[in-house]
C-alpha positions as CSV (number, residue, x, y, z in Angstrom):
1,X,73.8,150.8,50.2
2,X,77.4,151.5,49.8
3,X,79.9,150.0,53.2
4,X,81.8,153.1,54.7
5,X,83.3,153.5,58.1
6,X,80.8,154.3,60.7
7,X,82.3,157.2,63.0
8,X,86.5,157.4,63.2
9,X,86.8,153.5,63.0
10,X,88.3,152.8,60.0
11,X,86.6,149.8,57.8
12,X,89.0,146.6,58.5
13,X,90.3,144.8,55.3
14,X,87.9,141.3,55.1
15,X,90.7,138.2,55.5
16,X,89.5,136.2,52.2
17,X,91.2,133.0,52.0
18,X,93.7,132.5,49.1
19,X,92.0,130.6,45.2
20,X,94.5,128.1,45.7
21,X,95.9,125.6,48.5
22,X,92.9,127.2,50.6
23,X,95.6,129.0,53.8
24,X,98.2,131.1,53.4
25,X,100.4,129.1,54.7
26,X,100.0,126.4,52.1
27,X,101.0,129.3,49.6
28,X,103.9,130.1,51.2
29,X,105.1,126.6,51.9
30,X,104.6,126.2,47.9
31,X,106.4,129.5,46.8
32,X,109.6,128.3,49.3
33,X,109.7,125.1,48.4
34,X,109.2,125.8,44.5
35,X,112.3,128.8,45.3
36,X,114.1,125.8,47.0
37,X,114.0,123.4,43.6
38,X,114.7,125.8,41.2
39,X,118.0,126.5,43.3
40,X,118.8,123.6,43.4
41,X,118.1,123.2,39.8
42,X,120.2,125.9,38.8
43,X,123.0,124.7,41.2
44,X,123.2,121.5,39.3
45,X,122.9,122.5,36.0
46,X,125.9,124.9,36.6
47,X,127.5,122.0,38.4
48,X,127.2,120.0,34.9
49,X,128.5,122.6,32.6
50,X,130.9,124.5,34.6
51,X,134.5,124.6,32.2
């Protein structure tokens, strides 16, 4: 039996949690906080070898 939308309702998109850290949430505290480091990174490797 195939799922389609009973009537006008359209079929709402099933909330799966994300493979890793479990919440999305967790994700995007991982992905800011990895942005944050590489910035910061960068900032001081320019820092070193600026003229």
């Amino acid at each position: 039996m195939s799922e389609e939308p009973q009537g006008d309702r359209p079929s709402a998109p099933i909330d799966e949690p994300p493979p890793v850290f479990g919440t999305w949430p967790r994700v995007y505290g991982f992905v800011l906080g990895y942005l944050a480091m590489l910035i910061a990174l960068l900032w001081l490797f320019t820092r070193y070898y600026r003229p």
